[in-house]
N, C-alpha and C positions, 0 to 999 in steps of 0.2 A: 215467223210470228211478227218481225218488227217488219218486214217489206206488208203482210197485212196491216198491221196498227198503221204506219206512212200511206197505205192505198185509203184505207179509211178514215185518216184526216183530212186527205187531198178530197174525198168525196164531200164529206159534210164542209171541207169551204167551199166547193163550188155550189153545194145548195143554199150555202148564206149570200155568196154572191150573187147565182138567180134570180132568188129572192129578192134581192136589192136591185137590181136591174128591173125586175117586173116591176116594182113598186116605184120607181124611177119614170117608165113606161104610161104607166097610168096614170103618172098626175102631169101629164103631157094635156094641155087643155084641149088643142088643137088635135087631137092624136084621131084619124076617122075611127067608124064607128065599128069597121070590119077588122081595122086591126087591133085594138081592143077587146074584141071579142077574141082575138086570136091570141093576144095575149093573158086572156084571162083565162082562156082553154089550156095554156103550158100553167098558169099559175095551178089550176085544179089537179094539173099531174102532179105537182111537185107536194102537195099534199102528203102524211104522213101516213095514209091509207092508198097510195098509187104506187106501191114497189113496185111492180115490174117496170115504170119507167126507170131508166138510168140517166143518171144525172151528165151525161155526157151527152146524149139524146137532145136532154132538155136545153142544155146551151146551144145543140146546134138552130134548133128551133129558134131559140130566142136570139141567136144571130141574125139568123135572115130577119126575124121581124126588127131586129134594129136598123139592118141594110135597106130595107123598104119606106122604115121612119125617115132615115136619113136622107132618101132620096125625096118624100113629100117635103122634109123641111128645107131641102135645097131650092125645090120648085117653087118655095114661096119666099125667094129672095135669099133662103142662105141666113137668115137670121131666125134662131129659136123659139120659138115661141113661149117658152119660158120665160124668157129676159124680160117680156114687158107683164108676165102676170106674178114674177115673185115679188112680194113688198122689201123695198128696202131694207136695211136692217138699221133697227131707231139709233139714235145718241148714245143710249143709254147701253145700249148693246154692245157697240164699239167702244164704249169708255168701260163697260166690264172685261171684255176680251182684252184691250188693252193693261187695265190694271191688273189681270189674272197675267198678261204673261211677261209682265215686269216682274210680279211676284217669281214665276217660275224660274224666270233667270235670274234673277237674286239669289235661289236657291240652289241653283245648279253650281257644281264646282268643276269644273273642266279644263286642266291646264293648254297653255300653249294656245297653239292656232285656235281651236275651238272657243275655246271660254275669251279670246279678245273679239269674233266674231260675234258672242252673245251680246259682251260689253256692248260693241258696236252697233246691235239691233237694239237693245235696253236705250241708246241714245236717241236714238231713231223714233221710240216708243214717247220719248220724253216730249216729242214734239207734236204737233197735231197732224194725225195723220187720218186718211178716209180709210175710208171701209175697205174699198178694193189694196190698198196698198197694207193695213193691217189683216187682211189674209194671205197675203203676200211672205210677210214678216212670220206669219205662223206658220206660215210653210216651211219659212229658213230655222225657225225654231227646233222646226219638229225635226226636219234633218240634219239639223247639229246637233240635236241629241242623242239621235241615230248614231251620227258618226262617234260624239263622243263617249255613250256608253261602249260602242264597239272597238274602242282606242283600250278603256279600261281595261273589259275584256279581253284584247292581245299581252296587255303587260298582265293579266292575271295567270293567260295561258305560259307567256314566255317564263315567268317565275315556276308553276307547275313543271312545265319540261324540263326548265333547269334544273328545280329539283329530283323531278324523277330520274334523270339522268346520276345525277352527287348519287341518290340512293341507289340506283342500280350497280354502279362501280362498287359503295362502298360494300354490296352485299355480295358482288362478283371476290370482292378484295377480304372479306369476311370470309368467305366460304374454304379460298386457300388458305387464310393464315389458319385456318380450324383444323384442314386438312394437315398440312406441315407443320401445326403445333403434336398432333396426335403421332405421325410419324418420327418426331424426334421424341417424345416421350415416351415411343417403343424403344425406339436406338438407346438412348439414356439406360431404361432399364435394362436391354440386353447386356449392354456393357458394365451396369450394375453387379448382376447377374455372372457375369463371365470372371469379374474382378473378384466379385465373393468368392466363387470356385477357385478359379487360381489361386489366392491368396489360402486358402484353407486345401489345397491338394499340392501344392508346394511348399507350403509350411511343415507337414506331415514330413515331405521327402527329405525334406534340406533337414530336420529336425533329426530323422532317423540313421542319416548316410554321413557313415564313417570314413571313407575312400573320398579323399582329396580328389581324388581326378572323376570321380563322379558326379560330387559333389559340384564341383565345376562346371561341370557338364549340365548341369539342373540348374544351377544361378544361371549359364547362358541363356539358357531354354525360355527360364520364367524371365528375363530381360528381354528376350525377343517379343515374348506375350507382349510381355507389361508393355513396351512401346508400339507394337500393333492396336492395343487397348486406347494408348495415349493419341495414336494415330486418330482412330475413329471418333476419341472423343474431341479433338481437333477439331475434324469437320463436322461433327457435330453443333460445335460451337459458333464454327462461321455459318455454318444454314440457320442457328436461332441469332443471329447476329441479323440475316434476311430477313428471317421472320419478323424482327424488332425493325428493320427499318419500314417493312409494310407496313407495321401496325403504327407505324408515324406516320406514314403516307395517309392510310384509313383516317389518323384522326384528325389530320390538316382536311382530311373530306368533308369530314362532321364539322368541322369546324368552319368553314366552307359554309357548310347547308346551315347551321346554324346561322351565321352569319347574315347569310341571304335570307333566310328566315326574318331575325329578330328586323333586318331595314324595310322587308313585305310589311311584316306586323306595324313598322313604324308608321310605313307611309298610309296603311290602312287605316289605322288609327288616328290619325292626321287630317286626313280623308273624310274618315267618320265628323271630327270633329270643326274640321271646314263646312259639314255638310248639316252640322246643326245650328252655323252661326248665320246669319246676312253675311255675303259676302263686302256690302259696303264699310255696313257700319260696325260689322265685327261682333254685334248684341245675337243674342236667342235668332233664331228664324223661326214663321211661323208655325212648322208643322214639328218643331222642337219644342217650341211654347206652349203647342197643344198637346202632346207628348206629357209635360212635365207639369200643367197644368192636371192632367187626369191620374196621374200617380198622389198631386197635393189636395185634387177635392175626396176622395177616396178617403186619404188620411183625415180630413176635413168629419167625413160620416162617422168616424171610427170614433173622434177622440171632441168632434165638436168646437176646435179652437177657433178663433176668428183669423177668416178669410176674406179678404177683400181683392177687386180688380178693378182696376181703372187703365182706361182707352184716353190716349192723348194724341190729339189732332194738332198741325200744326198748321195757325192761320192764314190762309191766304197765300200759299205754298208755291202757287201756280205762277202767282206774279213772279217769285224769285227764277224758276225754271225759264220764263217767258218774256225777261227781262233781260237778263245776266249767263242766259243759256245752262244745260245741264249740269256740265261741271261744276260751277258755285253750288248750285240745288244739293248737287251730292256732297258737297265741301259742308254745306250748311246741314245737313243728316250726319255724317263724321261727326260734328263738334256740339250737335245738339247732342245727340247720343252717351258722348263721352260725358255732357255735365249730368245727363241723369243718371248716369252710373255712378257721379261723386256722390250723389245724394243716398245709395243707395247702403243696406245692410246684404251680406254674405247668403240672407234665406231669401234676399227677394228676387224675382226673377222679371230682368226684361226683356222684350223681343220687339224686331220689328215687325208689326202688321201688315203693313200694306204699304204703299209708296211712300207718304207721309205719316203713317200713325206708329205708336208705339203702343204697346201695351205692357201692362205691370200687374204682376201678383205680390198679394202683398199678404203671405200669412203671421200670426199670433203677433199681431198690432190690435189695440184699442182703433178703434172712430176715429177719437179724436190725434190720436197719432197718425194716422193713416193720412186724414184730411192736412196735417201738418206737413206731411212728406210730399204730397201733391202740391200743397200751393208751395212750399220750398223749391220741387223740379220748377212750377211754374214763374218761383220770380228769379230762378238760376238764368234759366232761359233768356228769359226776357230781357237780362241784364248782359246778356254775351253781347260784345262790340264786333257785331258782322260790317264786314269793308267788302263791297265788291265795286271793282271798277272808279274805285274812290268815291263812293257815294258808300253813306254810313246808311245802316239798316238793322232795324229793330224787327226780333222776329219774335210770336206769342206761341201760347200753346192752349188752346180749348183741352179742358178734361171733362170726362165722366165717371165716373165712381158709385160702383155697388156693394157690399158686402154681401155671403152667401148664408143664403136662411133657409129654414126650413121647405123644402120642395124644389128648391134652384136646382139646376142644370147647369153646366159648365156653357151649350149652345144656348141656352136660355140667357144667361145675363149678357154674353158678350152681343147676343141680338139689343136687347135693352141696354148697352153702352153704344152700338153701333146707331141707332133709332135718333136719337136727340143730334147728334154732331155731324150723322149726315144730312139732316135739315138744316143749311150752313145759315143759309136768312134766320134763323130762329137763337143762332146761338151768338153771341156777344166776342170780342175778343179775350182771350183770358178768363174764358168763363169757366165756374168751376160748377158740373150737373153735380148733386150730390143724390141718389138714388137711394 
């Protein structure tokens, strides 16, 4: 059953992969007309109404017609015809792929080699980089996180083995002390048993025997027992003296597996918890803010208190990265970060958003306290004495601010805080949207 379940997944990815190769095939501009046709004759097999073809079939088909592409596009210089009809990809595309995968590495936690290699692409990212080299970067992205999920994975495995290992002993090491506990709990009683007789079938003799020299003869007797008895319960006593040191051995085991236990549980939890902060600035990360943002609108339907959120931009962010290079940038995120956290109360929740933005929830505040709390972060900010490179720098922070009413959406407001501040010509320094 599972060599079939593995034959029939191996089948249905190579009909995804087919599939993507014809579709690949076709949008070939240059592609003649005959083999198009040839490929669109394997596309109609691969239909969900063509079983009897086999998906092995199909690829060999659609090999050769790659091997015959290949050779018209070498005839025509070796360069694809592809390259000159796909459009660029705009500005705007590259500076979202870019900020999606600064985000992603912010949020990744991956010690050692890997997670300095991320670091090292996040810098990279900080800078202006083209199109082709930030496909480049997503590639390295993608397979650090390959490699570092699969790092995790060995220390999850190596913990699992080690424990199965602790429990296998301790249950190998359980099983005898069970047995040789029950075996001396026979002995015990036999000798229980033999002590009661004797003592009650020599006490009769000795009790009734008149004759000195018989008499004598019966105390030797039952002296012989009785140290035969004394004998047995001797060793008796050194095998549960074994049995007692096993069962210290077992529970230095357990204690052991506990042990290795509770530092897993540690480092998981750790782990967990690195994995819902930014790694720079130590705040919420975003997909912890949305997390904990849907657990507080929820409460929000329930009970109706006021809820507000406000999105803070920090102005003109770019010069500092562009100036002073990344490391200040990330110096100036550290310490902008930490003064909104002075401002902050125990229910409010911040996170980082995105390269430069922060966001804030802000439940069971009035308006007009909320609107206090914002321009408070905003003249905190504003008043940090940033030093780089001995030149003094004042840095701002644009907000927007909504409270939640009747019909909002959790995606619905943060669109409508994100709308105003990413029109950056529209919005003032230190401006505060109020919504």
């Amino acid at each position: 059953m599972q060599q079939s379940s593995t034959l029939g997944n191996d089948i249905a990815s190579l009909d995804v992969q087919i599939k993507r190769s014809i579709q690949a095939l076709l949008s070939t501009p240059t592609l003649p007309d005959r083999i198009r046709k040839d490929v669109q004759q394997v596309a109609i097999h691969t239909s969900s109404n063509a079983q009897h073809s086999l998906p092995a079939e199909k690829a060999r088909r659609l090999l050769h017609i790659y091997e015959i592409t290949l050779k018209i596009l070498l005839a025509n210089g070796g360069k694809a015809p592809l390259e000159s009809t796909h459009k660029s990809a705009s500005k705007e595309q590259v500076a979202r792929l870019n900020e999606a995968l600064q985000n992603m590495i912010t949020e990744l936690d991956f010690e050692g080699e890997y997670g300095e290699r991320l670091v090292d692409i996040r810098a990279k990212l900080l800078l202006d980089t083209r199109g082709d080299e930030l496909i480049e970067l997503t590639l390295d992205v993608l397979k650090l996180v390959a490699l570092g999920t699969d790092q995790e994975r060995q220390i999850a495995q190596q913990f699992l083995e080690k424990s199965y290992d602790y429990i296998g002993r301790i249950s190998i090491n359980t099983e005898q002390i069970n047995d040789k506990s029950r075996d001396i709990f026979i002995q015990r009683k036999e000798i229980n048993n033999q002590l009661r007789t004797l003592i009650k079938h020599k006490y009769v003799s000795l009790a009734d025997e008149q004759d000195p020299e018989k008499l004598r003869l019966h105390t030797t007797k039952m002296m012989t027992e009785l140290s035969q008895l004394s004998d047995r319960y001797t060793s008796a006593e050194a095998r549960e003296q074994i049995l007692l040191e096993q069962l210290a051995y077992a529970k230095r085991q357990i204690d052991n597996l506990n042990d290795s236990t509770k530092e897993h549980r540690r480092r998981i939890d750790a782990q967990n918890q690195r994995l819902r902060r930014d790694a720079l600035t130590k705040v919420y990360n975003r997909s912890a803010f949305m997390e904990m943002l849907e657990t507080e609108y929820r409460r929000w339907i329930g009970n109706q208190h006021p809820l507000r959120m406000a999105l803070f931009d920090i102005d003109d962010f770019s010069y500092v990265n562009n100036h002073f290079g990344y490391t200040a940038g990330d110096k100036a995120l550290k310490i902008i970060s930490r003064a909104i956290n002075q401002e902050l109360k125990s229910s409010d929740i911040l996170a980082r958003f995105s390269g430069e933005e922060f966001i804030l929830l802000i439940p069971s505040r009035s308006d007009e306290q909320a609107k206090e709390l914002i321009e408070a972060i905003q003249d905190r900010v504003a008043a940090l004495p940033f030093k780089f490179r001995d030149r003094s720098l004042k840095i701002t922070l644009s907000a927007a601010s909504k409270a939640f009413e009747q019909g909002d959406t959790p995606e619905a407001i943060i669109e409508q805080l994100s709308n105003p501040l990413t029109a950056k010509h529209e919005v003032k320094p230190s401006q505060l949207i109020w919504l």
